[in-house]
Every structure is written in structure tokens, then in C-alpha cells.
C-alpha positions in Angstrom: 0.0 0.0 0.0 1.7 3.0 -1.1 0.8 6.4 1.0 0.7 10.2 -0.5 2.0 13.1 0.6 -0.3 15.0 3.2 -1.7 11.0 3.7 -4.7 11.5 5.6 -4.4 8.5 8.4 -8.4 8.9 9.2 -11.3 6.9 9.6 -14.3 7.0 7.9 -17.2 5.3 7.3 -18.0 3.8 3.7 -20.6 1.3 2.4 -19.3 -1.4 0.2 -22.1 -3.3 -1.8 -23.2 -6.2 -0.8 -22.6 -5.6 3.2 -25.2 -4.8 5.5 -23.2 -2.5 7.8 -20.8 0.0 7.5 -17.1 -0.6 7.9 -14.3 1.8 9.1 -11.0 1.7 7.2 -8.2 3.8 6.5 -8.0 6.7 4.0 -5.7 4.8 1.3 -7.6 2.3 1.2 -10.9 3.9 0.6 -9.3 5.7 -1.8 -8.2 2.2 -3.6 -11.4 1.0 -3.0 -14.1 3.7 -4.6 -11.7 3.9 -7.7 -11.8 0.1 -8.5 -15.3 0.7 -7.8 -15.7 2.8 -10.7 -13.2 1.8 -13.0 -12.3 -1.6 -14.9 -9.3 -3.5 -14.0 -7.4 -2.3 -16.6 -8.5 1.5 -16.2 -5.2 3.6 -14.6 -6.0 5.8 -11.7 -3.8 8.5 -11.3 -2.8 10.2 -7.6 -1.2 13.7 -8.9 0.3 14.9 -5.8 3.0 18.1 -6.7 3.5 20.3 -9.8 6.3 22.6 -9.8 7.1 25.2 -12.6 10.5 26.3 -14.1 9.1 28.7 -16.5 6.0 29.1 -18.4 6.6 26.3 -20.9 8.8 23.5 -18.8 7.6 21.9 -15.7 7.2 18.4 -14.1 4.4 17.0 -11.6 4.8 13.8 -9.3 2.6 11.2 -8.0 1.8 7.5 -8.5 -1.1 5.5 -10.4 -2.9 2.7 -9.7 -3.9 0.2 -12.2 -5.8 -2.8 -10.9 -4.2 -3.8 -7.3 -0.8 -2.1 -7.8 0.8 1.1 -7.6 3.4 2.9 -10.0 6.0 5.2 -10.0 4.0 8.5 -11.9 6.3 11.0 -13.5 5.0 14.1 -15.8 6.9 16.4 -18.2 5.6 19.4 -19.6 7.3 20.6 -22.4 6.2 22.4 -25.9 2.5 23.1 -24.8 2.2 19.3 -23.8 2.3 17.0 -20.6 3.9 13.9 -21.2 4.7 10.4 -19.0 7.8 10.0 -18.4 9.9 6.9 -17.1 9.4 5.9 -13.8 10.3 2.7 -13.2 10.7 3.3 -9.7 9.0 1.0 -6.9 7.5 4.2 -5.2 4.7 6.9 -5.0 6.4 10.2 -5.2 4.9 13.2 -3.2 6.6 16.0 -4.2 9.2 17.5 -6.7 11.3 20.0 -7.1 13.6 21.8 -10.0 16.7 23.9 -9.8 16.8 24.1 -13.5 15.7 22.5 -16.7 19.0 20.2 -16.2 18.6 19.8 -12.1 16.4 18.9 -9.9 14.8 16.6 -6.9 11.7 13.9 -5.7 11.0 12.4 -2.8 8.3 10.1 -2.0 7.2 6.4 -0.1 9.9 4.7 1.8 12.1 7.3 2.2 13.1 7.3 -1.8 14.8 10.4 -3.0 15.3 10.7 -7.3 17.4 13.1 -9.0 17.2 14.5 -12.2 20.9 15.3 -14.2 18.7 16.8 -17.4 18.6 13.2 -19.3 17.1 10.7 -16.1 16.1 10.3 -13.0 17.7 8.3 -10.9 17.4 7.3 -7.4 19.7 8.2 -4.9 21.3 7.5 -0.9 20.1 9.6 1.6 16.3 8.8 2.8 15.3 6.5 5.4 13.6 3.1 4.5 10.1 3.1 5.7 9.9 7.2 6.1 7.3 9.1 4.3 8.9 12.4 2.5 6.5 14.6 2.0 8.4 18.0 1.0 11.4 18.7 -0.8 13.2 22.3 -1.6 16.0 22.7 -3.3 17.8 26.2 -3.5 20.9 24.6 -5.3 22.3 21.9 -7.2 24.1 21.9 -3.7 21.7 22.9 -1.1 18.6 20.6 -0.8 16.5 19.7 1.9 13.4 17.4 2.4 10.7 16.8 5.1 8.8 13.9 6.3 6.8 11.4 9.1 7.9 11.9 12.8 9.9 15.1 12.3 12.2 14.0 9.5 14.4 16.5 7.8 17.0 15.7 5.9 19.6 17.8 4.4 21.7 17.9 1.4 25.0 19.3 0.9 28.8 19.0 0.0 27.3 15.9 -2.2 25.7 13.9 0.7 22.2 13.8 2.7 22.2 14.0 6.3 19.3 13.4 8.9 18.8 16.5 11.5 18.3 15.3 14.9 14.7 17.9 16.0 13.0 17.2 19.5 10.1 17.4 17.5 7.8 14.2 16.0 5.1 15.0 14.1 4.7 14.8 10.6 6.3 17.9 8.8 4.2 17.9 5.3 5.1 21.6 3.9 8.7 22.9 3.3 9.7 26.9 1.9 12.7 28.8 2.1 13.3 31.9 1.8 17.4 31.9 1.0 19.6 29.4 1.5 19.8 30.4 5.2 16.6 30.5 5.8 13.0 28.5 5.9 10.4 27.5 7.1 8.3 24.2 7.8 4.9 22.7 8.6 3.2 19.8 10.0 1.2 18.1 12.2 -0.7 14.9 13.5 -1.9 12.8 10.9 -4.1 11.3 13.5 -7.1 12.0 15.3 -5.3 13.3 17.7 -4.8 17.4 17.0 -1.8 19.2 16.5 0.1 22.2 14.6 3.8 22.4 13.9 5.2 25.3 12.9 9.2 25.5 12.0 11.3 28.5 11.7 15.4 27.9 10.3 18.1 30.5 10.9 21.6 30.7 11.7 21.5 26.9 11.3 18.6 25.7 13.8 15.5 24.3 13.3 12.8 26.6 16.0 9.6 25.6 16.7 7.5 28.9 16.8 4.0 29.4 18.2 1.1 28.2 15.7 -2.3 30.0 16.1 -4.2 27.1 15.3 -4.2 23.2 16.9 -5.2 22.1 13.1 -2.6 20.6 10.6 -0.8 22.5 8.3 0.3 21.1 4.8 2.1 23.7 3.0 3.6 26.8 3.5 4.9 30.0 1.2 6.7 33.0 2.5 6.6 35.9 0.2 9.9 37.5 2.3 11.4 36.6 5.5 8.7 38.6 7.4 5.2 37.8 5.5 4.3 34.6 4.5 0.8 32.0 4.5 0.3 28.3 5.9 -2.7 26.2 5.3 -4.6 23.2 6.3 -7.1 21.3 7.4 -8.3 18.0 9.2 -8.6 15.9 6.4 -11.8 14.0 7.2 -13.9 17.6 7.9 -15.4 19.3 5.3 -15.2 22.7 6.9 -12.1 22.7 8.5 -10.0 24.6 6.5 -7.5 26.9 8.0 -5.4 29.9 6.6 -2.4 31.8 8.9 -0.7 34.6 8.1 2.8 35.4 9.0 3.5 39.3 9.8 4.8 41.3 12.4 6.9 38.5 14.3 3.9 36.4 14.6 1.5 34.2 13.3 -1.6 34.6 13.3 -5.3 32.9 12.1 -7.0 34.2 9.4 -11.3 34.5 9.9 -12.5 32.1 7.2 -15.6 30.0 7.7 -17.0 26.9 6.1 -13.3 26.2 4.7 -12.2 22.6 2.5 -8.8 21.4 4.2 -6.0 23.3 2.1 -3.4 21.0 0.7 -1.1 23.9 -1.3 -0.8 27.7 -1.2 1.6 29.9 -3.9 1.7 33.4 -3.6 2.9 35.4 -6.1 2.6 38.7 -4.7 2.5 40.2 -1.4 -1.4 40.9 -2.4 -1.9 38.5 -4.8 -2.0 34.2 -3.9 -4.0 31.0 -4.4 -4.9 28.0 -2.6 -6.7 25.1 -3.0 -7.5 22.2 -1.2 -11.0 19.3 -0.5 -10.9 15.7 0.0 -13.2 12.7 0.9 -16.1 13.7 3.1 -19.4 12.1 3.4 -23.1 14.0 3.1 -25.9 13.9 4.8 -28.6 11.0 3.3 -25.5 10.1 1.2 -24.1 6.4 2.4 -20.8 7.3 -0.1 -18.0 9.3 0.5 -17.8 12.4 -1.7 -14.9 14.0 -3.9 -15.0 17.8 -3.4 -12.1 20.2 -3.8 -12.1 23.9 -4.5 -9.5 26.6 -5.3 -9.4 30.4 -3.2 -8.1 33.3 -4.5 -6.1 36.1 -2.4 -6.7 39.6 -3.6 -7.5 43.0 -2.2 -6.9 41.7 1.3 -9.5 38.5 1.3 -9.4 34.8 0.4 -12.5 34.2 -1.4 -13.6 30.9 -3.3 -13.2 31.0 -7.2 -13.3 27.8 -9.0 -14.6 24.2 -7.3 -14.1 20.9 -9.2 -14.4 17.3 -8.4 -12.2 14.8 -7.3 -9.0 16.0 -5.0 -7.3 18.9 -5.7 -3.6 18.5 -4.3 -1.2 20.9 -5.4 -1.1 24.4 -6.5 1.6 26.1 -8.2 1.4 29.9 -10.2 4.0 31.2 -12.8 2.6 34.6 -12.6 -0.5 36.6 -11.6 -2.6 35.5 -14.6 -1.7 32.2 -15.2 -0.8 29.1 -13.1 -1.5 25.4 -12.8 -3.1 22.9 -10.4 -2.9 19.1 -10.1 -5.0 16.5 -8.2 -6.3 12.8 -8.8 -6.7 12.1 -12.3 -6.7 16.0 -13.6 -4.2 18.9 -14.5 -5.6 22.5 -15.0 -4.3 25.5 -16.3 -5.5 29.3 -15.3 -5.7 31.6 -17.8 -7.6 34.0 -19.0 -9.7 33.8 -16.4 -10.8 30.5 -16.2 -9.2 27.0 -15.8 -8.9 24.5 -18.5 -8.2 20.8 -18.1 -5.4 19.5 -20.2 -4.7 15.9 -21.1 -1.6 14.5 -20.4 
């Protein structure tokens, strides 16, 4: 069984067929379980977790797909106008990816697997831990790389080799952003029942914990400067649990938003000017199903505001400018512009 980045170890309750009674399982495998449902044995299902961006017409996005009862590795290249598979013949899911150049770049994912990209392959390398979830990786450098994970994992990269930080801290860190090379940020939390928010500040070489506003978990975290910056999240099985913090002044603190989907991604690309998106599996009232819902929120003129909702799970969000950006999610990758979002095949 093959978990995603900002997994969401929760219980829900699902009606299979030919049962009389209702039976509570784990996340994944609800997931695995209302695909196969609706799909043919042959049919691919494909978990889009991260997109990153190098400019407006080269980019790559990172997940896995399921096909029957087994997972695969799920690589995607964008390149002249057109997302493409590309080899992945890696026995992983990958949860997140990210590019120094066209000829550079990084993805982590299941198991503690780290991949690198040298401009022709990818190719895995030393570094993770076997059986750790990496859910986060930034890299400001060929040289200068660092990824998150399950139980307070952060690994670094530099002068060639990976190295584990020793943190007093354990819960999962999902979202990683830095601001220079000596200095970032992280975010996490419980991915049980059990409530939790971790917020991480890096300077002159030590990993902080700082004071989080909120006891919810946070999966992903931008800083437009060293001094202003968002985090969101959510509690994955709660429809209107959604939560937004703003970072100014020293401090963070909770932004007044009501009837919220739990954010998976945010990306500003101004100080007045961000998106974010986020949904999951939630079940309805008179509905004996879980349902897909997802949604994407705009920052402008000082307020989040809800612009665009679409089915299925929106995962990852990632603008190249103002006016035009892309999101990824289970089965679908969109592109804003003009106003409007467009799915593109792939």
C-alpha cells in the first residue's frame, strides 16, 4: 500500500455493496477501494500529488497511479504546450518534486526514496530512510537541498551527501519553503485523530519551533519575504475545516475564514496576490458514499475568497505569474488563464 503526501491516516465510514453494515477503514484504502469501484481492472487511476514550474513552458508533476491492485511510479513532463509520461520505473509513490533548473532537480516520496534528475534521467539516490514518508522537498541549489517527512524528519543535502537532523520534534512535517539558503520555514502536524500544529522556523543553522495559532494541521507553507508569508490546512476527514495563517509582524496569526475545504497547497505570487486550494473525501448527509470535493481560493485585495470548485482531489497548486498558473489533483491537471481553468490531457 503506497501512501501520499499529506496522507490522511483517518477513519471514515463507507458502504461497500453487498454488506449490510458499514465498515471503518483507512484513508488509502478507501481511496483504492471507490476507484476500483468505478473503473475496470485495466483502467489507470492516477494520484497527482506536486507540480512545480520552471518557467511558463517547462515543468514536471509527481505522484503515483494505480492500475488494478498495484501502484506505479508517476512521473510528468511538460514541455512544448504538452504534458507527457515519463519513465518511472521506480518501486515508489512520489509526493513531491522539485527543480533547480531545466538540467537539475529533486523527488521524494514512499519509503524514504529520493530521485534526481541530471537533465537526461532520473535516478534514485542514498540519503532517505527506508520506511519514512517524504513529504516535501526544496531545493535552492544543485548543492543545497533539503526534504521533510513522518515523525519530524528533515534531511539535508549538501557538500554531495544527505544528512538526517536530529529535531525534539515528531510529528509529521508535510510543507517545506525557504526563503534563502539560510533561511525557511516548515509545517506539519498529527496525521491522527489526535490534534496538532507544527510550525518551523530555520536560521543561523537551527530548526525553531515557533507558536502556531491554530491546533489544526498544516500542509504547505509559502513566505513571500522573511517577514510575511501564508500556511494552510485542514483535518482531512472535515469538510469545513479549513484553515489559513498569516505570518506578519513577528507572529502568526489565524485568518477569519468560515466553512473552509482542508488546504493542501498555497503559492503566492505577490505580497497581495495568492492562491490556494484544497478538498478531500467527506461524506453527506442522506449520502451512504464518501464524496470528492475540492475547490480553489483566490487572495486579492486583502481577502481569500472561493473561485473555481471541481471534483475529485485537488492536491497541489503552483502559479507562474498573476494571470496564469496550474493545479494538479487525482486524475486531472488544470491550467489558469484568462480567467478560467482549463483541463489539459496528459
Amino acid at each position: 500500500m503506497i501512501s501520499k503526501r499529506r496522507r490522511d491516516f483517518i477513519f471514515i465510514t463507507v458502504s461497500v455493496f453487498v454488506l449490510a453494515f458499514t465498515t471503518v477503514v483507512f484513508y488509502p484504502l478507501v481511496k483504492t477501494v471507490l476507484f476500483a469501484a468505478s473503473t475496470t481492472q485495466n483502467a489507470k487511476v492516477d494520484y497527482i500529488e506536486d507540480i512545480t514550474m520552471i518557467s511558463d513552458t517547462e515543468g514536471w508533476a509527481v505522484g503515483s497511479s494505480l492500475k488494478g491492485n498495484s501502484y506505479e511510479c508517476l512521473m510528468l513532463h511538460y514541455n512544448s504546450g504538452k504534458w507527457q509520461r515519463d519513465k518511472c520505473d521506480f518501486n515508489t509513490g512520489l509526493n513531491a518534486v522539485s527543480m533547480v533548473s531545466v538540467r537539475e532537480g529533486w523527488a521524494v516520496g514512499s519509503n524514504g526514496y529520493i530521485l534526481h534528475y541530471n537533465g537526461v534521467d532520473w535516478s534514485s539516490v542514498e540519503g532517505g530512510i527506508s520506511g519514512v514518508e517524504l513529504h516535501s522537498v526544496y531545493a535552492s541549489s544543485p548543492h543545497d537541498v533539503w526534504a521533510v517527512g513522518d515523525s519530524g524528519t528533515i534531511l539535508h543535502y549538501v557538500e554531495g551527501k544527505w544528512t538526517k537532523l536530529i529535531i525534539p520534534y515528531k510529528e509529521n512535517i508535510y510543507g517545506l519553503h525557504f526563503t534563502s539558503p539560510t533561511e525557511g520555514w516548515a509545517v506539519g502536524g498529527s496525521s491522527s485523530s489526535i490534534k496538532s500544529s507544527l510550525i518551523l522556523h530555520f536560521k543561523d543553522g537551527v530548526w525553531m519551533r515557533q507558536q502556531s495559532p491554530t491546533d489544526t494541521r498544516l500542509s504547505s507553507i509559502f513566505m513571500n519575504t522573511p517577514s510575511e508569508g501564508w500556511a494552510v490546512g485542514g483535518q482531512a476527514d472535515k469538510e469545513s475545516s479549513g484553515v489559513i495563517v498569516h505570518y506578519s509582524n513577528n507572529k502568526w496569526n489565524i485568518v477569519d475564514q468560515q466553512n473552509l475545504l482542508p488546504l493542501n497547497s498555497v503559492h503566492m505570487k505577490a505580497l497581495d496576490d495568492g492562491w490556494a486550494v484544497g478538498g478531500g473525501l467527506f461524506l453527506d448527509s442522506g449520502n451512504p458514499n464518501p464524496v470528492y470535493k475540492s475547490a480553489v481560493f483566490h487572495y486579492a485585495l486583502g481577502h481569500w475568497t472561493r473561485s473555481y470548485s471541481l471534483t475529485g482531489k485537488a492536491t497541489d497548486i503552483f502559479m507562474t505569474s498573476v494571470e496564469e498558473g496550474w493545479l494538479v489533483g487525482w486524475n486531472t491537471i488544470q491550467k489558469f488563464a484568462e480567467g478560467r481553468w482549463t483541463k489539459y490531457e496528459y
